[in-house]
C-alpha positions in Angstrom: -12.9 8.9 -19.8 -10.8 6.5 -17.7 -12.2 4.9 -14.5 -11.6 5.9 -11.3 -8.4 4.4 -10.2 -8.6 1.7 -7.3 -7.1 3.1 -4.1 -5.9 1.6 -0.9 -8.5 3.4 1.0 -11.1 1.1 -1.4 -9.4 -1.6 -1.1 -9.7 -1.6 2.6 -13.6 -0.1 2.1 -14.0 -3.2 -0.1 -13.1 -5.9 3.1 -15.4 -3.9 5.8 -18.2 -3.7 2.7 -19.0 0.0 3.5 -18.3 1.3 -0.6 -21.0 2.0 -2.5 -23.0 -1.2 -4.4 -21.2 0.2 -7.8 -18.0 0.8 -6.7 -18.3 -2.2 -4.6 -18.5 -3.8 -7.8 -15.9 -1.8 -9.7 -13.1 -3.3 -6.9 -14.4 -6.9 -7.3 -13.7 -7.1 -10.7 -10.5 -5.6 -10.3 -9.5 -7.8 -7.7 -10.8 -10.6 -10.3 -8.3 -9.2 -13.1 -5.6 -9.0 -10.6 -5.0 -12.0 -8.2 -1.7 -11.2 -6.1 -3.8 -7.7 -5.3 -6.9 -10.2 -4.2 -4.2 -12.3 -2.1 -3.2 -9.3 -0.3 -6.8 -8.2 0.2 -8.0 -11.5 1.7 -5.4 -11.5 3.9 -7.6 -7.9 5.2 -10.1 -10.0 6.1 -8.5 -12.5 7.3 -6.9 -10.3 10.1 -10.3 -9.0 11.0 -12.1 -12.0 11.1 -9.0 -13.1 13.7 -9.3 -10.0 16.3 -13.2 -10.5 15.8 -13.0 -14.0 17.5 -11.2 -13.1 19.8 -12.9 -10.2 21.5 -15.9 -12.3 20.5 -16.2 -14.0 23.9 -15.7 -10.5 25.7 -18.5 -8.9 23.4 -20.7 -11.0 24.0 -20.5 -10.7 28.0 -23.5 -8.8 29.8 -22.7 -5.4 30.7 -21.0 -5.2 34.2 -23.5 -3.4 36.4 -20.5 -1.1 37.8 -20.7 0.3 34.4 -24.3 0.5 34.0 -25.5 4.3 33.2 -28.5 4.0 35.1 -26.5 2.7 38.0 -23.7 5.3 38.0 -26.2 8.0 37.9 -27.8 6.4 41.0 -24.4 5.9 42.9 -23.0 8.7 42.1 -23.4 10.3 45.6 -21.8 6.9 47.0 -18.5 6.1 47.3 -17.2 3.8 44.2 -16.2 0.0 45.5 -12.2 0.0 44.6 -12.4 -3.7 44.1 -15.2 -3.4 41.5 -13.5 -0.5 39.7 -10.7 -1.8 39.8 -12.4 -5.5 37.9 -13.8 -3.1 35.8 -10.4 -1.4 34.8 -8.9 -4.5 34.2 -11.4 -5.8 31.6 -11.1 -2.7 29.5 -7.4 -3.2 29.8 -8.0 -7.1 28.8 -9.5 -6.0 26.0 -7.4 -3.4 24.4 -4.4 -5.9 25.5 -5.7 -8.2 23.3 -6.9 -6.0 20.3 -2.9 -4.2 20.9 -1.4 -8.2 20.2 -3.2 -8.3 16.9 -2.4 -4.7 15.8 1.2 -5.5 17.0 1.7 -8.3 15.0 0.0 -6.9 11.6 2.5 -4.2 12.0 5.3 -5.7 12.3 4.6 -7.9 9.3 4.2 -5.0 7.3 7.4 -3.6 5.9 8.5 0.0 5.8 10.6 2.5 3.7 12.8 0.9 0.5 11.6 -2.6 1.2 8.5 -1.4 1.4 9.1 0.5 -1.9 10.8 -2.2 -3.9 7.9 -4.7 -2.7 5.2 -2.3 -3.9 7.4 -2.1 -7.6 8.0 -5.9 -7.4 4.1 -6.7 -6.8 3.2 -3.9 -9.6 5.9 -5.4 -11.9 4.0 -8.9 -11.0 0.4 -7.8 -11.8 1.2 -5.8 -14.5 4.2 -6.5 -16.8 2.4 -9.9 -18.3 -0.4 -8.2 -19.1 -0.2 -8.3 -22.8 -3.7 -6.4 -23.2 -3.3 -3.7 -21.2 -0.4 -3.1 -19.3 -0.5 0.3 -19.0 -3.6 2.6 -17.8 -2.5 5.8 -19.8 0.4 4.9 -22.9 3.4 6.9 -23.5 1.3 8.8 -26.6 -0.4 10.4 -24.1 2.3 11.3 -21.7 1.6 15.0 -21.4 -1.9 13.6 -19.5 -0.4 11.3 -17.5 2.4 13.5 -15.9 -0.4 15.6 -15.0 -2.8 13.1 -13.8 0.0 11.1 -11.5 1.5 14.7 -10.1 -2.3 15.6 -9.3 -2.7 12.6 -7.7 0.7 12.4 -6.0 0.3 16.1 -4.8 3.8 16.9 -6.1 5.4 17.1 -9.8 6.1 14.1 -11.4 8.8 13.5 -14.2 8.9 10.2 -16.8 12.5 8.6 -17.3 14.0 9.3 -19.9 15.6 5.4 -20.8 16.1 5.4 -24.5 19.9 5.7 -24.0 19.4 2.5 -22.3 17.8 0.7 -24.8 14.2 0.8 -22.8 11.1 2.9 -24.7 8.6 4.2 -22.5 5.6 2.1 -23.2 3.0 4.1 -20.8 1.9 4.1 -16.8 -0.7 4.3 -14.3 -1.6 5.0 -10.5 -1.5 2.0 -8.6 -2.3 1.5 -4.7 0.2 0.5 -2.3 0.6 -0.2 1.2 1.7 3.6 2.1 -0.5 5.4 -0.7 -0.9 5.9 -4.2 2.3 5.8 -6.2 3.0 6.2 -10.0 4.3 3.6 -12.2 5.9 3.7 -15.6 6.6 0.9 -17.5 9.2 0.4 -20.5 10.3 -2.3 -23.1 13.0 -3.0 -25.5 13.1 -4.5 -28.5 13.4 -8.0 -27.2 10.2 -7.9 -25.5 11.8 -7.6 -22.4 9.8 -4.8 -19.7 10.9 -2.8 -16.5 9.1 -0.8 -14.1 10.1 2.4 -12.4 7.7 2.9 -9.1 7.8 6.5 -7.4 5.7 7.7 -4.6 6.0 10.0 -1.4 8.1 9.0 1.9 7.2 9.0 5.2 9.0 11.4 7.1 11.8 9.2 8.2 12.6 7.9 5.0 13.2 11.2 3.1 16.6 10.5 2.3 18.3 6.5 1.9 21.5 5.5 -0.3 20.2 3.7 -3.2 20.5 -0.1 -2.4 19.8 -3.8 -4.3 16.4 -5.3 -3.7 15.1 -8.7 -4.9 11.5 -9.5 -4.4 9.2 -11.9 -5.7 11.8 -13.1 -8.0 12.4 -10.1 -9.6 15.0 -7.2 -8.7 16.2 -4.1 -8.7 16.8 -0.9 -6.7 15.5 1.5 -4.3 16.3 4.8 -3.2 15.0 8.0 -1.7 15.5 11.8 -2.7 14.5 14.4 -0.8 11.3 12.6 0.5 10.8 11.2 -2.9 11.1 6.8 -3.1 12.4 5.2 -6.5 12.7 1.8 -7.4 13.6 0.2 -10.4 12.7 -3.2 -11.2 12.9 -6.3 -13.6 13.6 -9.7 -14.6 17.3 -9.0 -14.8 20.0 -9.5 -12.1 20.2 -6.6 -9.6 24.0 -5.1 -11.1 22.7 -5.4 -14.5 20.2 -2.5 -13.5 22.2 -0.8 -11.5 23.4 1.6 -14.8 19.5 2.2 -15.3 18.9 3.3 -12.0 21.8 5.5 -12.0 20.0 7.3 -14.9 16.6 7.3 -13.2 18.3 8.9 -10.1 20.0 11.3 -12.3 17.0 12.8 -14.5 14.9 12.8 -11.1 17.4 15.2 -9.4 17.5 17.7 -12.8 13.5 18.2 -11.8 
């Protein structure tokens, strides 16, 4: 039986240390066989130690006594200070000011629809296209079961490529977890050694549909596009218009499902 595949939602469970001791464990070595995913995880915590320190200070200021329970419940009859609620007001809105900034600026540094895409396919192809040991979770002998396992998973039906025209023999694929939810990877090779990944997953709503377009990331490339709320992206060590035939195939056999 395979292991549990390591989600997003762990991966985040991992940084605030609320998973289980075991599966606490399972992530830590995963994030030990797979260093760009540790990178991005340490940059979790990072973030949270930041908006920690600053709301520290605030924290750790005694309760106001406008705000007091025991203190309401005995002024209630009276009429609230305005000056005092209106202190009051303005600390809460110090605070979620401040928490807002932080949130703000993680946001905007994270991407969204094909670059978003082609970045989680160009950090997949990173992590897992070396890998001479295992490359693959479930190989292309058992396709059948991992169709079934990635369309379970994906909560829609998946298809494999079909690249053998192209020169490219399916070598296997697995569930991998990116910044907007599981996605399925496939990975191929030919018979110079040379590999490629195709990464599908779910769009958000207002990326259903998008023109398929050139992407280079991590010093790879490739494409991206979106079908009827479904993202591609093709990616390899080749130059973007050498793929571009490849993609057009992936496109087409993904439109026949």
């Amino acid at each position: 039986m395979s292991p549990r595949p390591i989600t997003e939602d762990d991966l985040h469970a991992y940084v605030d240390r609320v998973l289980e001791p075991e599966r606490q464990a399972e992530v830590a070595a995963y994030l030990g066989d797979h260093p760009d995913v540790a990178r991005r995880v340490a940059s979790f915590g990072d973030q949270r130690d930041q908006l920690r320190a600053a709301l520290a200070p605030i924290a750790e200021e005694p309760l106001p006594a406008e705000l007091n329970l025991s203190r309401i419940i005995e002024q209630r009859s009276r009429r609230p200070s305005p000056v005092r609620w209106a202190m009051a007001a303005m600390l809460l809105l110090s605070i979620g000011g401040l928490g807002g900034w932080f949130v703000r600026g993680a946001l905007q540094a994270s991407p969204s629809g094909l670059v978003a895409l082609a970045q989680e396919a160009a950090i997949s192809y990173s992590v897992y296209a070396p890998d001479r040991v295992r490359p693959v979770e479930v190989r292309a002998s058992e396709s059948a079961q991992l169709v079934q396992w990635l369309s379970d998973r994906l909560h829609r039906q998946v298809k494999v490529p079909d690249l053998t025209t192209a020169g490219y023999r399916l070598m296997g694929g697995r569930l991998v977890a990116g910044s907007h939810g599981p996605a399925a990877m496939f990975m191929y090779d030919d018979d110079h050694g040379s590999r490629i990944v195709v990464l599908t997953r779910p769009m958000s709503s207002a990326d259903q549909n998008a023109p398929m377009t050139p992407q280079s990331q991590d010093g790879v490339g490739g494409f991206a596009w979106a079908d009827d709320g479904v993202g591609y992206s093709l990616i390899g060590p080749a130059a973007p218009e050498s793929l571009r035939p490849i993609a057009n195939e992936v496109r087409r056999q993904a439109r026949s499902i």
